[in-house]
N, C-alpha and C positions, 0 to 999 in steps of 0.2 A: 646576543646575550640571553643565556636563559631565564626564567620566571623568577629561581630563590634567588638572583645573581638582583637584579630588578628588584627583588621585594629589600633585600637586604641595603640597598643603595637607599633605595627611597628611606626605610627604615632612619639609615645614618644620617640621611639630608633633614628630614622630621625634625630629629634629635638633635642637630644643631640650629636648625631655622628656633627651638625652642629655649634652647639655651641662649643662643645669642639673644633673644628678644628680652631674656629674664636678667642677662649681665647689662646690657644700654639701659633697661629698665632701675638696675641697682643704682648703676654712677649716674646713669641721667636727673635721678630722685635726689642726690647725696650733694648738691649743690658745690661742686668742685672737692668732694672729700677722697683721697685716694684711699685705696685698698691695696692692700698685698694679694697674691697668687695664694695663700693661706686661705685671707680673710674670706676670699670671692668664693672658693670653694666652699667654705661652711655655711656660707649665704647662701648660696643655689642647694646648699644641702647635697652635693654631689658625695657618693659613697664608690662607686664602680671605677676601679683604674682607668677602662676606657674612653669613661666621661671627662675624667680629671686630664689625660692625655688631648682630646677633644681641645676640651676649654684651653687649655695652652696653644695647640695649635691654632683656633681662632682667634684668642688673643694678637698672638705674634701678625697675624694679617690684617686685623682690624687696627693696631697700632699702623704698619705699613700702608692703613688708606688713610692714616689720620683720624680714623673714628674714635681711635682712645691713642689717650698720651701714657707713656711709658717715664716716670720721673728719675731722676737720678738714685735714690735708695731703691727701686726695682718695684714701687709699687705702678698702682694705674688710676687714672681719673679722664674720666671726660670735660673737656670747656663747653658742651653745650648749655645754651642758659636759654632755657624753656619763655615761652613766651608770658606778660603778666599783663594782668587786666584787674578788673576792681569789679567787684559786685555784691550781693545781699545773701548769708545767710540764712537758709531753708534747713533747718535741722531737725528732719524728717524721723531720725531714729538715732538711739545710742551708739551705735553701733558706725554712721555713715551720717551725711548731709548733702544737701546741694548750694550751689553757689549761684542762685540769677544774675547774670550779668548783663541782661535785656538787650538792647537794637536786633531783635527775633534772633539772636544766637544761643543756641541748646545749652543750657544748667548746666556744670559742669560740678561733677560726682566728687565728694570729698573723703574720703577713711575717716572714722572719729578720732584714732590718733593724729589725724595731718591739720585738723583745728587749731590744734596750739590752743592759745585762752580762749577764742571766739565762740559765741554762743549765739543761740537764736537771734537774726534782726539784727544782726553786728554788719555794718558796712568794712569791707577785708581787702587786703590787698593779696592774690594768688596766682603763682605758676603754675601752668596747664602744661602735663607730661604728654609723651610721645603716644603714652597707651591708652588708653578705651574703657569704658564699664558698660558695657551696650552700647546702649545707643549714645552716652553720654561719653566727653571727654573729661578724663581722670586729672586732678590739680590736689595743692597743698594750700592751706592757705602760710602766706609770710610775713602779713602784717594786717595788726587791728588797725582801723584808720580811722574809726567812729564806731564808740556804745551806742547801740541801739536805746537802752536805758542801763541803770545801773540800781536802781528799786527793784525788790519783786516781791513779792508772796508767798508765802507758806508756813506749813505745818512745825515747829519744833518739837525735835526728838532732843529728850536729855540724857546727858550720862552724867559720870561722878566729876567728870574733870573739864568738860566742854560741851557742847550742843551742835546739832547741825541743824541744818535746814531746807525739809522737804519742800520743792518751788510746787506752787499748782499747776503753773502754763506747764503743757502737754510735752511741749517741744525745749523745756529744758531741764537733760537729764544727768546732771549732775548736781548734787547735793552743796550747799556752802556749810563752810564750817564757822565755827563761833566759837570766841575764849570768852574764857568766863566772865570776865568783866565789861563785855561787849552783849550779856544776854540781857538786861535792863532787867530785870526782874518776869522774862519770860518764866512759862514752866513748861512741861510737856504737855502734846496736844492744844495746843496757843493754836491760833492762828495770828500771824504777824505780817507786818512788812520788814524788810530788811532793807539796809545799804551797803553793797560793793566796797570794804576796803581795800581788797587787794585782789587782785584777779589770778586763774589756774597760772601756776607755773610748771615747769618737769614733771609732770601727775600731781600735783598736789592736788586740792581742791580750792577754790574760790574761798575768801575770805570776807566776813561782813559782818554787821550787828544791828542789833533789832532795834528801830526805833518808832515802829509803832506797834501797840497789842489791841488786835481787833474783837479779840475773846475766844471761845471754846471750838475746835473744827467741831464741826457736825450742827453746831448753833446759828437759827438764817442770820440772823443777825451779822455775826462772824463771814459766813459766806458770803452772803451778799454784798459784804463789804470787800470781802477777798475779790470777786470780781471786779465791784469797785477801781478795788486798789488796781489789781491785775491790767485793768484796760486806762489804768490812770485817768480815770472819769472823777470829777469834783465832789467831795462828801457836801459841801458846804457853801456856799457866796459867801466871799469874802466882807469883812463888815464894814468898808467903803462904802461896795457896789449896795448894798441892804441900805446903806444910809442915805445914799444918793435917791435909790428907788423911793424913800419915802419921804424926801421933799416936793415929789409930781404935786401938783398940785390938782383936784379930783374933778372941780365942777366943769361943768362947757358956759366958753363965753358967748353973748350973743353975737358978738363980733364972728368970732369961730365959728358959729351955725351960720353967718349969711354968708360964708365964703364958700359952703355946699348944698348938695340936692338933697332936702330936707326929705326924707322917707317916712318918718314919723306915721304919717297917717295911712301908712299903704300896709297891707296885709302881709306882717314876717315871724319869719320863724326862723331854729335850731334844729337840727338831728343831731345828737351825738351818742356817744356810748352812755351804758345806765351812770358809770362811775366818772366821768368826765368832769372836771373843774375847767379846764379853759376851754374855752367856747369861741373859735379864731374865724368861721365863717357862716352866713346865714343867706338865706333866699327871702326875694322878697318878692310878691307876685299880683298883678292886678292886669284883668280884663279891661282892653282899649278901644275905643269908641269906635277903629279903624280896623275890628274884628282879630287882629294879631294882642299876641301878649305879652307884656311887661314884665320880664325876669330880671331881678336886678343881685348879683351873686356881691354880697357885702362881706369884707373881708376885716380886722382887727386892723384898724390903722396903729401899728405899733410905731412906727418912725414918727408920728404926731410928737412922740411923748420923748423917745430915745435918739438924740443927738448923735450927726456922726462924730466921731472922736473922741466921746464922752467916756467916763466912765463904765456906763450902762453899755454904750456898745460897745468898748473895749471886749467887757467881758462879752458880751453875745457869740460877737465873732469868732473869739477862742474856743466857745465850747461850740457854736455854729450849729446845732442841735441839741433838743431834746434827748433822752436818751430813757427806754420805755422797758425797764427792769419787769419780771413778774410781778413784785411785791411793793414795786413804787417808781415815781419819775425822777430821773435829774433831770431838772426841765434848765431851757435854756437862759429863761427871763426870771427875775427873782418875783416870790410870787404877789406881789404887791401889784406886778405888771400881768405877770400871766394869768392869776385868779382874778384879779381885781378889777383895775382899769381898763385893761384893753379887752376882756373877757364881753364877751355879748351875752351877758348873763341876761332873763326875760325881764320886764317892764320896766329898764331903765335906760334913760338916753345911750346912746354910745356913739364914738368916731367911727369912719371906717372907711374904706379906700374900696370903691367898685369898680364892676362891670357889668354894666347892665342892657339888656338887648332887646328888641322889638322881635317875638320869632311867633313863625306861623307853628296849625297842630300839627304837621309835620318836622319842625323840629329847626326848619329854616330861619338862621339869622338875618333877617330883614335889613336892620340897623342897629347899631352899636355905641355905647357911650364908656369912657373911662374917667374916673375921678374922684375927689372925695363925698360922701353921704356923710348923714346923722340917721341913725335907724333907732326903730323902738322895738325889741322884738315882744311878738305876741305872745309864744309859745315856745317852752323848750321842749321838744320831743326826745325820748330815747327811740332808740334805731327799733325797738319792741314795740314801742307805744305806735311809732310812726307804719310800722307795718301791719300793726292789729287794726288799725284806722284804714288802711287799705285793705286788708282783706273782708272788712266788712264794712265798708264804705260810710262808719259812722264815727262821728267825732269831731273836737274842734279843726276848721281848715280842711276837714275831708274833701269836699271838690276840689282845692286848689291844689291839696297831696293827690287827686289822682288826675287831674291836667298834667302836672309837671311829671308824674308816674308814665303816663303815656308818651309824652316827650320824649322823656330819658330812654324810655327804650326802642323808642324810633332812632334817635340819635346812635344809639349803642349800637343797632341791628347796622348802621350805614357805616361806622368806623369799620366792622370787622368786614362787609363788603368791599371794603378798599383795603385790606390787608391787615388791621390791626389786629395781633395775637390775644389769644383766649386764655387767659391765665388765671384761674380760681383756686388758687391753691390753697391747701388745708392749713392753716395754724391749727394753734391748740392753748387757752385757758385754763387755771387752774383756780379751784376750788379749795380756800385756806384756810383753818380755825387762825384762833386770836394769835397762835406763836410764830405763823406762818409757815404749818407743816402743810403740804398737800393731799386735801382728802380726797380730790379727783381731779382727772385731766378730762378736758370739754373741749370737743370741735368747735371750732367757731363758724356758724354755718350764717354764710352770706346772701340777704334776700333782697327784694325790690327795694326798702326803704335806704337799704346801702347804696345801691346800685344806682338809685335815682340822683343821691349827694355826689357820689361819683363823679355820675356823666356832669353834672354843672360845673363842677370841680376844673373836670376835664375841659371842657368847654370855652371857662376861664383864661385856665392856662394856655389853652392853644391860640384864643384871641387875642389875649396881650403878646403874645411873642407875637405873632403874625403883624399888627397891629404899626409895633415898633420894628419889625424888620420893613418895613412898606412904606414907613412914614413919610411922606411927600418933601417934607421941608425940609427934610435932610440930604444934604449935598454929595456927604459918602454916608454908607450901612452906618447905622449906629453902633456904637459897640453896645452889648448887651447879656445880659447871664442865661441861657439858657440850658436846658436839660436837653442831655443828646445820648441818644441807645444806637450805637454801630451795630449794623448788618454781622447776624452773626459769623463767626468763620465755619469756613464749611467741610474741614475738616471733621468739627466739632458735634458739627449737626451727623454727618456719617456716622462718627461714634454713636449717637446718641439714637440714630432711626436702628443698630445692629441692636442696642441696647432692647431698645421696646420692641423690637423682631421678639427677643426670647419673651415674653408675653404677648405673643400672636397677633401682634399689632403691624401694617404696612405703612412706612410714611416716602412718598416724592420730596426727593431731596433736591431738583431740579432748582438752581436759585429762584426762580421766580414761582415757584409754585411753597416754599417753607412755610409759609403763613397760613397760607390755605390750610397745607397739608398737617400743622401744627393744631390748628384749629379741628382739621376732623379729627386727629388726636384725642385732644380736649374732649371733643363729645364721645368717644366711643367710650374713654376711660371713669366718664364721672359714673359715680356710683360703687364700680369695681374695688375690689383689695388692692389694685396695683395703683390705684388711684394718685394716694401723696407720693409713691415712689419716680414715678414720670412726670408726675408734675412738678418736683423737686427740682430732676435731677437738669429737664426743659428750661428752668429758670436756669441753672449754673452753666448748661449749653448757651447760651444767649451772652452776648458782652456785656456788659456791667453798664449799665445807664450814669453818667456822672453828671457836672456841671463845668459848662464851658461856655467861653467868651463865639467860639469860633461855631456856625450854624448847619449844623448835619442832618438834623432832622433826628423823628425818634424812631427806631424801628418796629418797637414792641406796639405801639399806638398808631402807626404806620400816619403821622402829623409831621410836614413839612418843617415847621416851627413849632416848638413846645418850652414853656418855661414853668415856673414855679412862682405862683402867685399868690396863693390861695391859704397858705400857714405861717406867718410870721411870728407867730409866738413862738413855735415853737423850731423854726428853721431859717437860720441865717439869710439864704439865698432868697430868700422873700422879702426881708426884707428890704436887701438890693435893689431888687425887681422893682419896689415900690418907689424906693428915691429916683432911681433912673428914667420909671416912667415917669413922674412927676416932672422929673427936670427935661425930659425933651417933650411932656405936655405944654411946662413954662419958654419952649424955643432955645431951652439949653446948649450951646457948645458940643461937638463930641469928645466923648469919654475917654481917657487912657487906657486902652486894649490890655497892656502888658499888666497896669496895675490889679485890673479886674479877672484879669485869668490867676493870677497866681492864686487870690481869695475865691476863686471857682477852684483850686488845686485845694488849696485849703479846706475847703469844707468838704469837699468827695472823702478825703481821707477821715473828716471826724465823721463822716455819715456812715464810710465802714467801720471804723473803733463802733460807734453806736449799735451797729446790725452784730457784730461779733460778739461785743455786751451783753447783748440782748438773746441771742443765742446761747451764749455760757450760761446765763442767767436760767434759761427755760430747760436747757439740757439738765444742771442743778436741780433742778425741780423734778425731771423725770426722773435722774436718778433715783434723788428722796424716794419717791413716791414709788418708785421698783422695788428700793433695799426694803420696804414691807411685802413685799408680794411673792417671797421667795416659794411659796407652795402651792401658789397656784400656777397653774396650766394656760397656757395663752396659746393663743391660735398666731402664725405672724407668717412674712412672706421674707424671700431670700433676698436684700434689698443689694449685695454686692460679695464678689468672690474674691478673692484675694489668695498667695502664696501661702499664708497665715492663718485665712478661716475666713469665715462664713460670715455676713452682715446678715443681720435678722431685723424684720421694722415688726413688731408689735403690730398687730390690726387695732386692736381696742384702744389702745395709748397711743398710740404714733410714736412711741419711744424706740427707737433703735441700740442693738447690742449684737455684740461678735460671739460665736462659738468660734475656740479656737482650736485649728487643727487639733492639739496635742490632746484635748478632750475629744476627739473623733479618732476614739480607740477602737471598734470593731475593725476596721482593713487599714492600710495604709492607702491616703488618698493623696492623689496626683492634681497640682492648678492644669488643668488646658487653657492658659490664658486667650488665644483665638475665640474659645468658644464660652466662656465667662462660665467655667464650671469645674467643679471638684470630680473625681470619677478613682474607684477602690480596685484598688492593682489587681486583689481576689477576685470581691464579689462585684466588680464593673458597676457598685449603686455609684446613681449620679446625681450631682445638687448641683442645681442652676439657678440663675436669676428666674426670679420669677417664682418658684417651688414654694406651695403653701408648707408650713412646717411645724409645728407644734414643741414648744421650748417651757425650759426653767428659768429661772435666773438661778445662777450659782453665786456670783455675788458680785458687789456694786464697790467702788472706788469714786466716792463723794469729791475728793481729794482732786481728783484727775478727770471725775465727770465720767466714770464708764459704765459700763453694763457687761459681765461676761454671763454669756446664759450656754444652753445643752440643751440636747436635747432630750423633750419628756421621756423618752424612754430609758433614762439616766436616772430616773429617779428614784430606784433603790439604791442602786453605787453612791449618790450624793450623800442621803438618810445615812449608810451605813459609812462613810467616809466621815463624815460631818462636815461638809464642808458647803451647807444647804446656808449657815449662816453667814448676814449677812458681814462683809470686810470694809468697813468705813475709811480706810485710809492702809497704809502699808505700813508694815514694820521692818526696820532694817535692825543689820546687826552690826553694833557698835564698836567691834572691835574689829572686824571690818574693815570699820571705818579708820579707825587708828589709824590703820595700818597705810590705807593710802595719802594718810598724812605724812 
């Protein structure tokens, strides 16, 4: 056979392997619908006789193996019924979503049309097709099976005849509509909640009405609340739990003080932040006759006061955290308990549940004691105050702040010798007038006086878990809540050593050496621009530290046993911690495994809603405080590359924002995803991770939390465009909108 004879063959084989793939793909999707010999052809968009002759003769042999039925009117359908699973909603872009469906099997890729009503966080029921999206297997979904919520948040846009309603969550991108008599007396640019009456049908849009009005977008107040709402976080305690809280009754009995180790006369203090009201743990310190020293780490006996099953801890446990906004706290306990009573505010009796230890100046626990105190603190320090006393070794309690100073950092230097990971990552504070606009964003830079609260902290926690997993008199393990960080995956860590590769960095990914090698990390990068970028991105490499029943140990701390002792005001699982030790102090029974893990499930999930809060919250902020900054020139580094455009992290702010491809009009530029970088078909410029780069902001999306910036060398095109100003939210066009009603 000669060569044209071969290419032409192959040619025709091509062209059927593609066709065929595209027709089992039609009726495989169409869930038993037949098609006519007509229909399929306009489907496949076939135009060439040959093709259309093709398609018939495949036909005719794929019916003959049974791969499609032929019906009596002459159309065709296949009986394949694609396989169906259940899983979670990831609606990643308008356009497409993904479906987790967990026990470690690959997301599976959804079309936005193959949603149906499903939105963000919707639990679905869906059939996974024959085809592929990459790496992922391609599905529809076919049934809602659980709202994720049916509240959301956002902007109203008004017209003459109805309203719709801009959501703020990121990840849902569809608009709901409102009749008139459903808008409660919104108006435009509201910021609202809404409720779900009727969900997307055949394109329509989602139906709902407003029943609550938060105030004006762009006002904190409004925002703040819009997050709020957004993360379903409590505006308020309910005026039970408020009423409950202020029957405690305030004083201590002397009965109560002789059933503990009265601390009173011993030398204690505070460290907390300047702006701090609840004050949950204190040191207390005193040189022993036997040349070792008396630390006694006194914690908020909040269970003294909060009954299980009560009222008060009804609600604790629901919100099971604190929850630490920029511009204020939803704290956990109502503040009667967390200001008040259980607060270790300075020269007043108070309760409190310790751990107190015998340790030499090396750092060695000698011996250990756990149980209830009365303490008096002497002093409250700010983490300022406590470090200016250290650096100049004058002030009240200064020998004992720099004993325990030393301490802590012997103890610190011997954790990461045994493996514990170096994580000092950058936050960032903001600086408010009275409206709560931000006048500036502030590193929060972490010194000894932190460092020292820390290690006691730590210390704490690691004792009582240990403590109670070892307890002698127990016949089986106790059951008990601890905090557990899994080894990370080591997948995760390769991505993440190619990542800090493109800023010149070497990491051994050998499992037994990540920590080490994590740690030399740590020290090359502090100081550097690429500083917050790897140590960010280090933490989301790392698995997620939760609370559980069952005993792993922590990785990040590299501590056998570790628990959560130390914050009960403002963290459920401490309080836990507290009854449980108490009750197998008193030779308690063991505990119900099953009942206690599910309330370790329980609270992992409000400690993320709170970290995600808290996040929107601070994102918020940098926006604000970007959409004034549109004229000046920032210096920032390339923090991720994407199909789409460029991630930029601000040096000075730590504020991150996208240049997008379609504003990177001098070349047309290509993703090399392998190599995490853009590169200009012309002129071969190449932006990579890592790339110092000098930007604008073009403009900010308060609404959605974004930042689009350019680069400064754009800065006449923006001027003469107008489009320097700043975009507080989007405008759609209402008839439009009609229309997909």
């Amino acid at each position: 056979m000669n060569k044209d004879k071969k290419s032409k063959n192959k040619s025709i084989n091509d062209t059927r392997a593609q066709m065929e793939s595209s027709l089992m793909t039609l009726l495989n999707q169409s869930k038993g619908k037949a098609y006519s010999l007509k229909q399929i052809v306009k489907k496949l968009s076939l135009k060439k006789k040959d093709d259309i002759k093709l398609l018939g003769r495949m036909i005719d042999e794929l019916v003959e193996v049974e791969r499609v039925q032929q019906l009596g009117n002459g159309s065709y359908r296949t009986d394949h019924k694609d396989p169906e699973v259940t899983g979670i909603v990831d609606h990643v872009s308008s356009r497409f979503a993904y479906v987790k469906i967990g026990n470690d099997e690959p997301d599976v890729f959804i079309k936005g049309r193959d949603l149906g009503s499903a939105v963000d966080g919707d639990t679905v029921e869906i059939v996974i097709f024959p085809t592929r999206h990459g790496d992922h297997p391609e599905g529809k979904v076919t049934k809602v099976l659980h709202r994720n919520r049916n509240r959301f948040v956002g902007r109203v846009e008004l017209s003459k005849n109805f309203a719709f309603v801009v959501a703020d969550a990121r990840k849902i991108h569809n608009d709901f509509f409102i009749y008139p008599e459903n808008i409660n007396g919104a108006t435009s640019g509201d910021k609202v909640i809404i409720e779900v009456t009727a969900w997307a049908e055949n394109e329509r849009n989602a139906e709902a009405k407003v029943v609550e009005i938060l105030g004006k977008a762009g006002e904190n107040e409004a925002e703040i609340h819009s997050i709020m709402a957004e993360f379903e976080l409590p505006f308020r305690f309910p005026e039970r739990v408020v009423a409950e809280s202020q029957k405690i009754q305030e004083g201590i009995t002397e009965q109560e003080i002789s059933k503990r180790w009265d601390f009173r006369e011993i030398a204690t203090f505070t460290i907390d932040p300047e702006d701090a009201k609840d004050f949950d743990d204190a040191l207390s310190f005193q040189k022993l006759e036997n040349g070792l020293y008396e630390i006694g780490v006194h914690i908020a006996d909040v269970t003294h006061y909060i009954h299980p099953n009560s009222i008060l801890d009804q609600e604790a446990f629901d919100r099971a955290t604190s929850v630490y906004l920029v511009d204020r706290t939803v704290p956990m306990l109502p503040e009667r308990l967390s200001n008040e009573l259980c607060s270790l505010r300075p020269r007043e009796d108070k309760l409190t549940f310790a751990a107190v230890f015998e340790m030499d100046d090396k750092g060695k626990v000698k011996k250990e004691w756990f149980g209830r105190t009365i303490i008096h603190s002497n002093v409250r320090f700010s983490y300022e105050e406590a470090q200016l006393i250290l650096e100049k070794g004058q002030g009240p309690l200064a020998e004992e702040l720099r004993i325990l100073n030393d301490i802590a950092k012997k103890m610190r230097k011997e954790r990461f010798s045994k493996g514990a990971v170096n994580f000092e990552t950058t936050e960032v504070k903001f600086k408010l007038d009275e409206k709560g606009k931000p006048l500036a964003v502030i590193p929060k830079i972490r010194k000894d006086a932190h460092k020292l609260i820390e290690e006691f902290m730590l210390l704490a926690n690691k004792q009582v878990a240990t403590f109670v997993y070892n307890y002698k008199k127990a016949k089986e393990k106790n059951t008990f809540v601890y905090r557990i960080h899994d080894f990370p995956d080591p997948e995760k860590v390769k991505d993440f050593s190619i990542f800090a590769r493109q800023f010149g960095h070497k990491m051994n990914i050998d499992e037994n050496s990540i920590s080490s090698s994590l740690n030399k990390l740590m020290n090359e990068i502090e100081g550097k621009p690429e500083q917050n970028i790897l140590e960010q991105l280090a933490i989301r490499t790392m698995a997620k530290a939760k609370y559980s029943t069952d005993v792993k140990g922590h990785f990040g701390l590299a501590f056998n046993h570790y628990t959560h002792f130390t914050s009960p005001i403002r963290r459920y699982p401490d309080m836990m911690v507290h009854r449980m030790l108490q009750h197998y102090l008193d030779e308690g029974k063991h505990l119900n495994k099953g009942e206690y893990e599910d309330k370790c499930v329980h609270s992992s999930e409000r400690e993320k809603r709170a970290a995600d809060a808290e996040r929107a919250s601070i994102k918020y902020k940098q926006v604000e405080f970007m959409a004034a900054a549109e004229k000046k020139i920032f210096e920032g580094l390339i923090s991720g590359v994407t199909e789409w455009g460029i991630y930029v992290e601000i040096v000075e702010t730590k504020c991150e924002g996208m240049i997008r491809l379609s504003d990177m009009t001098d070349d047309f530029y290509e993703f090399d995803e392998k190599n995490y970088r853009l590169v200009g078909r012309r002129k071969r410029k190449v932006y990579t991770l890592g790339d110092k780069v000098n930007v604008l902001v073009k403009k900010t999306d308060i609404d959605k939390r974004l930042i689009d910036l350019v680069f400064a060398d754009r800065r006449d095109d923006l001027e003469f465009e107008g489009i320097a100003n700043v975009s507080r939210g989007r405008t759609r066009n209402s008839a439009s909108r009609s229309r997909r009603r």
